[in-house]
Structures are given as structure tokens and as C-alpha cells.
N, C-alpha and C positions, 0 to 999 in steps of 0.2 A: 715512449721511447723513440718511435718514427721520428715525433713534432722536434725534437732536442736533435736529432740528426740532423737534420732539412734545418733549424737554426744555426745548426756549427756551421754548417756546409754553404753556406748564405754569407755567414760573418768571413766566411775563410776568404770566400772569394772575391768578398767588400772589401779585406785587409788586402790582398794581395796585387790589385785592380792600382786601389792606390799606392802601393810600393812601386808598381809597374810602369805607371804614369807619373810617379814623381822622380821617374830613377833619371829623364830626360831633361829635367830643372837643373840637373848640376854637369850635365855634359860643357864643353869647356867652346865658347864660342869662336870663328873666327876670327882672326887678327885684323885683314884687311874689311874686313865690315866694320869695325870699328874706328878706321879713318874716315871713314866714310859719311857716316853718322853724325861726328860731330862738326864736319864742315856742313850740311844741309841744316844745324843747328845754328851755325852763326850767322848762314845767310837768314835763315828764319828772322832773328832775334834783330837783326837791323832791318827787316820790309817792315816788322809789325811794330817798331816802335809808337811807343805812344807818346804823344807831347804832350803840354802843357795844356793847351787848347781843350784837348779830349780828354782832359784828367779834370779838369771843370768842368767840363760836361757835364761825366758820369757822376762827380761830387752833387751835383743841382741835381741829379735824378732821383739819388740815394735819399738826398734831403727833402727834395720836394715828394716823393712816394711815402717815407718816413712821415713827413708832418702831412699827409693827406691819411695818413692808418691812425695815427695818435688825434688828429684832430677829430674824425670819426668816434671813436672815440670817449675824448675826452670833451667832444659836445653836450652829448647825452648827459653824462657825468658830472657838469656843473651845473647844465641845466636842472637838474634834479634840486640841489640847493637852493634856486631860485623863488621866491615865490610867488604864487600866480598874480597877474597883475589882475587891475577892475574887468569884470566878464563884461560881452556885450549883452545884450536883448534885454530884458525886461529888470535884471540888479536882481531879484530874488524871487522868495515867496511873502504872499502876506499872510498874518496871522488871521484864522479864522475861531470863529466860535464851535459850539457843539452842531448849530445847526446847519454851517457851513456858508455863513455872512462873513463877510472881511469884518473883521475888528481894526477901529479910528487908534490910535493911541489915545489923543484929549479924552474922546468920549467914552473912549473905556475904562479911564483912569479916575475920572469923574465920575462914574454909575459905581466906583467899590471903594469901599474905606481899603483905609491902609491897614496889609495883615491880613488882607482878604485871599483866601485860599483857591476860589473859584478857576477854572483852567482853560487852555485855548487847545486847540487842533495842530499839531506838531507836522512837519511835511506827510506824512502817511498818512493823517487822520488820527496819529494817537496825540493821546492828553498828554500837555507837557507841564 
């Protein structure tokens, strides 16, 4: 019963803090501030014009920032579809036997009939 007091009494005071503080949003402002205001807005509005000049500027910024995020990117991205061109070093593996001798193609092809099942050493060492 305490805990539900100490919550009303919390909420009351949350409610009423902001009634208190919003009741000064709608007080009714100055007359003579408001001449005021809008002539320090007009001087404003003609120092800071922007021209032509500086309106191509910021357009090559926007664009050249824009196509430095998108080229980023979309480098990666086609690169992906591409496919690998010739490696350097050495082009590959060569085939080897069981006993781990390079196998010739001629001379291999020459020591087994055709339909010969016999096998070579796969990159790990397995039979392929």
C-alpha cells in the first residue's frame, strides 16, 4: 500500500511540473521584439547569399563523395563476378603416383590400356 502512494505521488508531481513549465509556451510575446527579429533576418538572408559559384561547388562535393561511397563499394562487387585471371609461380600441381614420382602424361598413358582404372595422388595425397 506504501509502494502505490510513493508511485501516485511521483506521477502527481511529474504531471504537474509539466503543466507548470508548459503554462509559459503560450504566454503572449512582445510586440516590439518582433520588428526586430525579422529585420536581423533580412540582413542575414542577403550577407549569406549563396551563388552560383558555391552552389557548383557543393554539387561536385555531394557527387564526388557520393561516387567515392558507391565506388567503394561497387568495386568489390563486380570484382566478385570476375574471374581469376592466369596465377603466377609455378601454373599448378603436378600429378603424382602412389609413391609420390611426378607422373609424365605420354609415359603414363603408354604404361595403361585404355579403361585402366589405376589412380594418381589428388593435391592432399588422396587417390583421385
Amino acid at each position: 500500500h506504501q509502494f502505490t502512494i510513493i508511485a501516485k505521488m511521483k506521477l502527481l508531481s511529474v504531471v504537474a511540473a509539466a503543466l507548470f513549465g508548459s503554462a509559459a509556451a503560450f504566454a503572449p510575446s512582445p510586440m516590439g521584439a518582433r520588428g526586430s527579429v525579422s529585420t536581423s533576418l533580412n540582413m542575414a538572408s542577403e550577407e549569406f547569399y549563396i551563388d552560383q559559384d558555391r552552389r557548383n561547388i557543393m554539387n561536385l562535393i555531394l557527387v564526388g563523395s557520393a561516387a567515392v561511397t558507391v565506388g567503394g563499394l561497387a568495386v568489390p562487387y563486380i570484382a566478385f563476378f570476375v574471374p581469376p585471371g592466369a596465377g603466377g609461380g609455378s601454373g599448378g600441381v603436378s600429378a603424382k603416383n602412389a609413391l609420390g614420382d611426378d607422373l609424365f602424361a605420354q609415359e603414363y598413358l603408354a604404361s595403361k590400356p585404355a579403361g585402366d582404372r589405376s589412380l594418381a595422388q589428388g593435391l592432399k595425397g588422396d587417390a583421385t
